[in-house]
C-alpha positions, 0 to 999 in steps of 0.5 A: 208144346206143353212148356207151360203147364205149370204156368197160369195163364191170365190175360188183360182186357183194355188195355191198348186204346180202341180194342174193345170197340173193335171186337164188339166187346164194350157192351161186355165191361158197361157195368164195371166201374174202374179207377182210371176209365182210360185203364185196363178192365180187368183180367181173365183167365185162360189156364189154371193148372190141376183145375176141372172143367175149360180152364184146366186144358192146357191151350198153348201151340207154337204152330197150331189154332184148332178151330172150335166144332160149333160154328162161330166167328174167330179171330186173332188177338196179337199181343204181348206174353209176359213169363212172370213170377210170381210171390206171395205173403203169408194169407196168399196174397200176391205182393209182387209179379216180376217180368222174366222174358216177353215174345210174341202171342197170340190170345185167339178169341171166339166172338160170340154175344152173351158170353157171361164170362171173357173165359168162355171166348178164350179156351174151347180147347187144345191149341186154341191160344199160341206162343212163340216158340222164341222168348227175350230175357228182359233186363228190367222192366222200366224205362230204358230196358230191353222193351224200349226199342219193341214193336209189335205186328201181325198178319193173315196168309190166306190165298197167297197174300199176305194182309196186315191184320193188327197195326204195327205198334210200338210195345209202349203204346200200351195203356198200362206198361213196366211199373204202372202195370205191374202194380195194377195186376197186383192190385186187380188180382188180389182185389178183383170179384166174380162180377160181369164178365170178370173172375175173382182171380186171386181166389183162383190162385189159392185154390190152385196152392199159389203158383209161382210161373204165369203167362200173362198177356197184356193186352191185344193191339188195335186191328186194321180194317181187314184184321176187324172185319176178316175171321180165320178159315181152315187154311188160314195162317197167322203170324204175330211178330214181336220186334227189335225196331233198332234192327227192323222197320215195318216193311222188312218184316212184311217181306220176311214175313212173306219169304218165312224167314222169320228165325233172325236176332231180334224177333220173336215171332209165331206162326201159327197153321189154322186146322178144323178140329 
């Protein structure tokens, strides 16, 4: 799947209450200081197109995590993907991110201590990021759009059972959403510096010659217990399942999770196989 190879690739940390704590990654942002302490962190990259070195291998798969070689701890991070545009002035800065279509994502992260960089847990390679295959059009993204009525769950089959692994959450839920997002992101990108765990993003996009098209994730949701303390295992699969709660309520989409039938109006969904490199 290489649909987004012109696409940059960012994430957001922070923003959905208690994820970080429960990846073990409050330690990380303890010297970062930010403007509301209830917000975002910051963003980081996963993708820069036409760059050397991690960042510039493309991660994407709608079907596949590749396992990296070195031993460590792996989990899923269920999200929601933006597809957004983006527009620049005339110094290359960006003066708007407009929200174009949203699905069901998967920002799969390596857990691994003293990494100098949330990069570095992110991208160790092809298929080691996912996106759904299914994206929805959003009419606008403001209260009373498309996403009102979204929720977002996932889950783990190992072993014929099927476990919850992130709560079921509505897309609202998140800390920073439509508009108070949008203008944070472009506020953070043009300002954010290399410090921390952090990466001066907006210097990033100038020397990639300012790409229009991003992927950006927005955040992973809190995990249930199992999800916190469950890592992946070749054999594994995940399926993260983004949802029309007008059409759906959270049981049914465990059973169709558990049938695999999943290819229905309303639901944009990944499931992804979890293979040895």
């Amino acid at each position: 799947m290489e649909l987004y190879k012109n696409y940059v690739g960012f994430g957001i940390a922070g923003n959905f209450a208690l994820h970080l704590e429960q990846a073990g990654e409050v330690e990380d942002f303890k010297d970062i200081v930010t403007d509301d302490p209830n917000g975002p962190k910051g963003i980081f990259p996963f993708y820069i197109p036409n760059r050397e070195g991690y960042l510039g291998v493309y991660p994407l798969s709608c079907d596949t995590i590749i396992l990296p070689k070195e031993k460590c701890n792996v989990q899923i991070e269920p999200e929601v993907a933006l597809l957004c545009e983006l527009t620049y002035d005339s110094q290359g800065n960006v003066t708007q991110i407009t929200p174009k279509q949203f699905g069901a994502y998967n920002d799969c992260s390596l857990r691994k201590e003293g990494a100098p960089k949330i990069s570095l847990k992110k991208n160790w390679g092809p298929s080691s990021k996912g996106i759904a295959p299914v994206l929805f059009p959003i009419d606008r993204f403001e209260d009373g759009g498309i996403m009102d009525s979204y929720r977002i769950a996932s889950f783990l089959k190992r072993d014929g059972m099927t476990m919850r692994y992130g709560e079921d959450v509505e897309l609202k839920g998140y800390s920073y959403f439509y508009d108070k997002l949008t203008q944070w992101m472009i506020n953070q990108i043009n300002v954010q510096k290399d410090i921390g765990p952090l990466e001066p993003i907006g210097i990033y996009l100038k020397n990639s010659e300012l790409p229009t098209q991003a992927i950006i994730s927005i955040g992973a949701t809190r995990y249930t217990h199992f999800g916190e303390t469950t890592f992946l295992k070749e054999g594994d699969e995940i399926v993260v399942v983004v949802y029309d709660n007008n059409l759906y309520c959270g049981n049914p989409i465990l059973m169709m999770v558990n049938r695999g039938e999943l290819n229905v109006p309303g639901v944009s969904a990944l499931v992804q196989k979890v293979v040895r490199a």
